[in-house]
N, C-alpha and C positions, 0 to 999 in steps of 0.2 A: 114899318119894317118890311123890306123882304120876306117871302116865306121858301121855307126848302122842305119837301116830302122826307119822311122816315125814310131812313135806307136802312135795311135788314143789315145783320152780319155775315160775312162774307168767310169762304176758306177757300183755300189753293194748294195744290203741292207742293213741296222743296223746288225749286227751279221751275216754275210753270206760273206764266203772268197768270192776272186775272183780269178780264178784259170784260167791256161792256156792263159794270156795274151803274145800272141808270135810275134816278130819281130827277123830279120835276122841281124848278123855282118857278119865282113870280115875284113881278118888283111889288103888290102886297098894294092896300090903300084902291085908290078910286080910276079912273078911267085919265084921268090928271097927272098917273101917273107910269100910265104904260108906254109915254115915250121915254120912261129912265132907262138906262144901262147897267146891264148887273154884270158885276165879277166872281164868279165862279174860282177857290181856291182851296186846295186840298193839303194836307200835315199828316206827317205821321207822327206818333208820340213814342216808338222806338226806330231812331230812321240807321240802326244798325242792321235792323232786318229790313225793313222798308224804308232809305233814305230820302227824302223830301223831292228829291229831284227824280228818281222812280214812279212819282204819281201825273199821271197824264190826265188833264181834263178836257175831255173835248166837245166845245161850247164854243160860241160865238154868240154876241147879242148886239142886235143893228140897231135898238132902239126902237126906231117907231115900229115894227114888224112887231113888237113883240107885248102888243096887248096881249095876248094867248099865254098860256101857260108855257116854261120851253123844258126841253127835256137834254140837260148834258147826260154824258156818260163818263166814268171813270175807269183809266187802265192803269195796273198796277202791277211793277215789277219785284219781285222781293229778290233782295240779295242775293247772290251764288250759296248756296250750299248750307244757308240755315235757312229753323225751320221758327217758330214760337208766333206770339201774338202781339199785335200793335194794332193801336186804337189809331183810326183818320177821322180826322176835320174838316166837315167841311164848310166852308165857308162863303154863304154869298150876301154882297155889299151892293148896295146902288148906287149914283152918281148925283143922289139927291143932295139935299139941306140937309146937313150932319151927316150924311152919308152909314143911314142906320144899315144893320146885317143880319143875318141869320144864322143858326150853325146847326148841322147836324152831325154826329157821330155814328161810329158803328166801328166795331171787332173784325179787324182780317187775321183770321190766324190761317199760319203755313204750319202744314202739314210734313212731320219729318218723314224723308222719301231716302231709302237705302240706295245710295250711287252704287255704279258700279264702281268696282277699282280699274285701275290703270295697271299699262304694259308701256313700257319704253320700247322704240323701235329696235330691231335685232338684224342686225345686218347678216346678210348669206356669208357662210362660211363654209372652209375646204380644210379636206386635212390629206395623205396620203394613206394609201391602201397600207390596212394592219397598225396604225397611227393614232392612237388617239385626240379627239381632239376635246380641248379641257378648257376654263376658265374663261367660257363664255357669257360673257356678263351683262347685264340689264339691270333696270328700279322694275318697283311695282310701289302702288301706293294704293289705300284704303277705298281714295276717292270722296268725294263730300266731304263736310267739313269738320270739326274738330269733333263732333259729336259720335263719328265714326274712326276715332283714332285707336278706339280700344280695340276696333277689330281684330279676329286674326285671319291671317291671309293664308291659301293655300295653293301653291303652286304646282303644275303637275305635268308632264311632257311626254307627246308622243310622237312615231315617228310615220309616216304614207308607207316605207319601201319595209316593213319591217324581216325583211331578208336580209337585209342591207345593215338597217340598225335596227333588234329589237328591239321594243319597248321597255324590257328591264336592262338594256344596255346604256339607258338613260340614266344618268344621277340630277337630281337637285339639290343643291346644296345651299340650305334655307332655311330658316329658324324664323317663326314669329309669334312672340310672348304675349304680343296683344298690346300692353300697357303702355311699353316701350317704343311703338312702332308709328308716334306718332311723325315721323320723318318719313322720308322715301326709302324704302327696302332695297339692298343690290344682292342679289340671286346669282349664283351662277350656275352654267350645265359641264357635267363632262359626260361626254359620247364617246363609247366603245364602238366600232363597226366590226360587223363579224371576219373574220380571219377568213384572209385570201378574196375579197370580192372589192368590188369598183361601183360607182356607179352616183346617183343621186334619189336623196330622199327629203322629202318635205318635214320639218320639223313642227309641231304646233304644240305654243306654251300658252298655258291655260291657268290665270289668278282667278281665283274662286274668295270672300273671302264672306263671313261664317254668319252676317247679320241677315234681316228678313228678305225673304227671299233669295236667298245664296245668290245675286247676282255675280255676273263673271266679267273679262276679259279677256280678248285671246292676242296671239301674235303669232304671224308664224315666217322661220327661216327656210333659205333650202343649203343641205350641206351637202358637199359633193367630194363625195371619196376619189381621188385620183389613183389610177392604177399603176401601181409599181410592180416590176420583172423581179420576182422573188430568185432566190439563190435557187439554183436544183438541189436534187439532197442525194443522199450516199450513205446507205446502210454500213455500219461497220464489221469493217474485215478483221476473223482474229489471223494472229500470227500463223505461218504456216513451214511447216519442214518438209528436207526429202532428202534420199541420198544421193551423194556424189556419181554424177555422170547418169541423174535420174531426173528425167522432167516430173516438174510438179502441174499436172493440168486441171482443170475446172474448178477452178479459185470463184468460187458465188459469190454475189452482193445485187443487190438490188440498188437502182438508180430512179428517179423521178424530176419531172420539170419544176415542183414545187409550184404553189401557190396553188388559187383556181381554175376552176375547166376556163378560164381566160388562157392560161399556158400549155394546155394539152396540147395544140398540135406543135408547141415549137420541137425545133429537132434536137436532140444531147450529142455532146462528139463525150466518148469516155475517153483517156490515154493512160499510157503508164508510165515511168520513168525508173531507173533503179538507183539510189547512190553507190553502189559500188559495181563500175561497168567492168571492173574485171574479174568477178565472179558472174555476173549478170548483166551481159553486155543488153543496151535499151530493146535494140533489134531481136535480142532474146525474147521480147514479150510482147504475146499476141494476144489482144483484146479481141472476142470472140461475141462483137455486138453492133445490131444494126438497128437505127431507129428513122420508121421513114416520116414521122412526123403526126400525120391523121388517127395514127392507130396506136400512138402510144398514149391514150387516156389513163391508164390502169399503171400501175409500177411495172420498171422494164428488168430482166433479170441478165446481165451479162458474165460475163464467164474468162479468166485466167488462164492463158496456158505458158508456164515458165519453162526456159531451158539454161541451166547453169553449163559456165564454160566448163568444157572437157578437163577431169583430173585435176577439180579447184574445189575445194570445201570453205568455209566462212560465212558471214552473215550479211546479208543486204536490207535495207525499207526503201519496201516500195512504195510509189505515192501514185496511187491513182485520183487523176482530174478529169471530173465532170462537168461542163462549160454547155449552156444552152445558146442558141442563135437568137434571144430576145433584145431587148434595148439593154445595152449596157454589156452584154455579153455575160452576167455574172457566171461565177463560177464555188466549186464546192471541191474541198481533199479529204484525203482519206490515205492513211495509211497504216500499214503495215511492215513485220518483219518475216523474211525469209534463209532460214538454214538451214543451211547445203551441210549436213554432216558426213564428216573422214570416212574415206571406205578405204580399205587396204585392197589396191588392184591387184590383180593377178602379175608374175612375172612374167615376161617376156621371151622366149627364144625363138632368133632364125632357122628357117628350113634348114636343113640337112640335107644333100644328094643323099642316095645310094649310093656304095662304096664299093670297090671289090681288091682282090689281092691275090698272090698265089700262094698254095699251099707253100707252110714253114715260113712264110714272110712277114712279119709284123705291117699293119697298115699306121701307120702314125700322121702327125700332122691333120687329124682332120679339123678343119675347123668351122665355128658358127659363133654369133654374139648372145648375149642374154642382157637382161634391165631388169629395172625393179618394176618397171612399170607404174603406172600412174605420173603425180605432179614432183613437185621438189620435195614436198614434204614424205617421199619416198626415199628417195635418192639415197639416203643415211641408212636405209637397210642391209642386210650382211645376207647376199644371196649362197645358197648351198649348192652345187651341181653333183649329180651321180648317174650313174650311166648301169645299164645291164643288158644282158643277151636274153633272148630267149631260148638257143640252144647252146646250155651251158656245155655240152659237150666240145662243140665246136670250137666255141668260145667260152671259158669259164671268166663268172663275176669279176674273178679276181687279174682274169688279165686285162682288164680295162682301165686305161690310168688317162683320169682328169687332170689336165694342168689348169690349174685355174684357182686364186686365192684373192678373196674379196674382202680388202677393210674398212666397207661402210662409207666410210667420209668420201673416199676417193670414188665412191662409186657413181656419182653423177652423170657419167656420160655410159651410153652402150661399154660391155665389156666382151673380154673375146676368149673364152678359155679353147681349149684343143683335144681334142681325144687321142690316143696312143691304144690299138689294139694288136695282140698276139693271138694269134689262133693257135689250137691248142697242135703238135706237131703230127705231120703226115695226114688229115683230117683236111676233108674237102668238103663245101657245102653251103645254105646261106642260115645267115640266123637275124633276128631283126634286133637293132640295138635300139632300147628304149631311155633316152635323155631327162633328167627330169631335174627342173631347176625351182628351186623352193627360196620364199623370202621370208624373215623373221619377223613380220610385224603381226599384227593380231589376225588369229584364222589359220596363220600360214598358208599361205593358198600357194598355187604352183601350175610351172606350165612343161608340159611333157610334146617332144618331139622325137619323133620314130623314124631310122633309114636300116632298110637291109643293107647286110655285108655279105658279100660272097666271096666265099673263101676257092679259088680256082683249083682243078686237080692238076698234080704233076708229075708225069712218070719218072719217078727216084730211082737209081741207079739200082742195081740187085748190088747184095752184100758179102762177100767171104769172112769167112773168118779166118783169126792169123794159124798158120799151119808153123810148129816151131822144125826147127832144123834136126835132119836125119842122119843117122849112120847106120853101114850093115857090112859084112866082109865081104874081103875078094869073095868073088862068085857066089854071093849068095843075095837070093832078093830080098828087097824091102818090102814089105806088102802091110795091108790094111792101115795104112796114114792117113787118118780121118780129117775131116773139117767139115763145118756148116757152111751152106750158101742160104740168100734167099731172094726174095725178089725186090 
């Protein structure tokens, strides 16, 4: 028979051949028989770990060469991802009479080796500034073979730019029981990126999972935030009043480009507009704001100046828009209400000349107009006129006669009353007459117009008095027949 050398027992890794395991044959017997040929043949006795066709012998035997002792060597592959023990055979035959053999044995046990786990590729992803991006999905797997199913996996993510996305703006959303997990795991991420910025960050996911050695895997994405022209913003305005025929000015609010110092230097147009242009025509309102672009980093503060139509009271909203020069032009409202409240205007009267007249002649006919003054919502008033002198002597209160009677409704247009003066008789001189027209609505207010009157002197005839009829006799005089004159 053949002979084959003891071969020790052997160990190897999980996944790690085992190469160059050598022992010596010999075709065995006499010199007669060292031109035989030997065959050299290897078994396993579990070839689920080591299958039959995993075991390499590498040998050659030419025959006559091989009086000498020869020496193969054995390489051997163990299965992917287990580990245990399997007995080899080995087996050498010669090409003699009967073809006797030899066998030896020996132990390969593999050693179970904790894989690492697996990461599924992760493709780069984008989401838009302020935008979350969610339900970014991948496997992970244990790795090695069933013996490592109970594992439990631990996944974990960070990010390069963490300005950009911090690291607690990460979620994983991932559960592993161990027992259950002997299939492929699907994880997924959602990403917050911080408010108002752009830009790209490397993402890197990291399966850890809990057997010896905590071996890992990693993968890493790049997400890249796209920048978007955020809306500008507009502090709000409260509602504002003012009275009639009274500008409202320095109406506050604050304006900004929104978003990141990526929007600072764009420029804001503010404007305004009114719904109701006939109380508050557009032209009435002056935005009182200039932005040159570079230096508006900071919030900008602009400023209101209203002018309500002349003699209008009611209510307008205003809508102020704020519109930046970025991509898209966005734009931002704001509004508010403004009330013009009722004022009761003063009445109205035309100049008056100075007047004059002669002594004992009445001046009559003078005339001037008076209003109620203000809009329509006036016109319905019931104005009063009265007149006086200032030297009653000249002229007393009572000789002054107003023509003039006002009933409200009709009073919509200018009216025209007339003065009728009597100076008081024989009496020269001036005295100033004082006008004063009063209207009935709340306040009463009133408008007072002043002309002198000169009353002219005139030299009046002297006077006699009546002398009655005389008698007296022949030849005798008549004397002391009195009477008054005067001048």
């Amino acid at each position: 028979d053949p002979t084959i050398s003891t071969i020790a027992d052997q160990s190897t890794n999980e996944d790690t051949d085992k190469t160059g395991i050598s022992f010596t044959v010999d075709e065995g017997g006499g010199t007669d028989e060292d031109a035989q040929v030997l065959t050299v043949t290897a078994t396993s006795s579990n070839t689920t770990l080591v299958p039959n066709g995993n075991i390499t012998v590498n040998y050659t035997d030419n025959g006559g060469s091989s009086a000498n002792v020869l020496s193969p060597t054995l390489d051997i592959t163990p299965a992917a991802n287990l580990s245990g023990t399997t007995t080899i055979t080995v087996t050498v035959q010669d090409n003699g009479t009967g073809t006797p053999s030899a066998v030896e044995t020996f132990d390969l046990t593999v050693n179970a080796v904790n894989d690492d786990p697996t990461i599924s590729t992760i493709a780069d992803q984008s989401t838009n500034e302020d935008t979350d991006k969610t339900g970014i999905s991948f496997t992970v797997d244990e790795g090695g073979g069933t013996d490592e199913d109970a594992q439990v996996l631990t996944v974990t993510a960070t990010s390069s730019n963490t300005t950009l996305v911090p690291n607690g703006n990460i979620t994983v959303n991932y559960t592993d029981n161990g027992g259950a997990s002997a299939n492929v795991l699907s994880p997924t991420l959602d990403i917050t990126p911080a408010a108002n910025l752009s830009g790209t960050t490397t993402i890197t996911v990291t399966v850890q999972d809990n057997g010896t050695g905590t071996p890992s895997a990693v993968e890493t994405f790049d997400l890249t935030v796209n920048a978007v022209n955020d809306d500008p913003t507009i502090s709000t305005i409260a509602d504002q009043s003012t009275n009639e025929d009274t500008d409202k000015t320095g109406i506050s609010f604050t304006v900004d480009e929104g978003g990141g110092t990526d929007e600072d230097a764009q420029v804001l147009t503010v404007t305004a507009t009114s719904s109701n242009t006939t109380l508050v025509p557009n032209g009435n309102i002056t935005v009182n704001y200039t932005d040159n672009g570079g230096a508006s980093a900071n919030v900008l503060s602009p400023t209101l100046d209203i002018t309500p139509a002349a003699n209008l009271s009611g209510t307008t909203t205003i809508t102020v828009t704020v519109q930046d020069n970025g991509t898209g032009t966005p734009s931002v409202v704001e509004t508010f209400d403004l009330t013009v409240n009722a004022v009761n205007d003063d009445p109205t009267i035309s100049a008056i000349a100075d007047q004059s007249t002669n002594e004992d002649t009445d001046k009559t006919g003078i005339a001037f107009t008076v209003d109620e003054g203000g809009g329509t919502d006036e016109d319905a008033q019931v104005l009063t006129v009265t007149a006086t002198s200032s030297n009653t002597t000249l002229v007393p209160n009572a000789n002054i006669m107003v023509n003039y009677t006002d009933n409200g409704g009709a009073s919509a247009n200018v009216l025209s009353p007339t003065l009728d003066i009597t100076p008081a008789a024989n009496l020269s001189g001036t005295t100033t007459i004082t006008v004063t027209v009063q209207d009935n609505g709340t306040g009463t207010p009133s408008a007072v117009e002043t002309f002198d009157l000169t009353v002219n002197a005139v030299n009046d005839d002297p006077t006699i008095s009546t002398i009655a009829d005389q008698s007296t006799n022949e030849d005798t005089d008549k004397t002391g027949i009195s009477f008054t004159v005067d001048e």
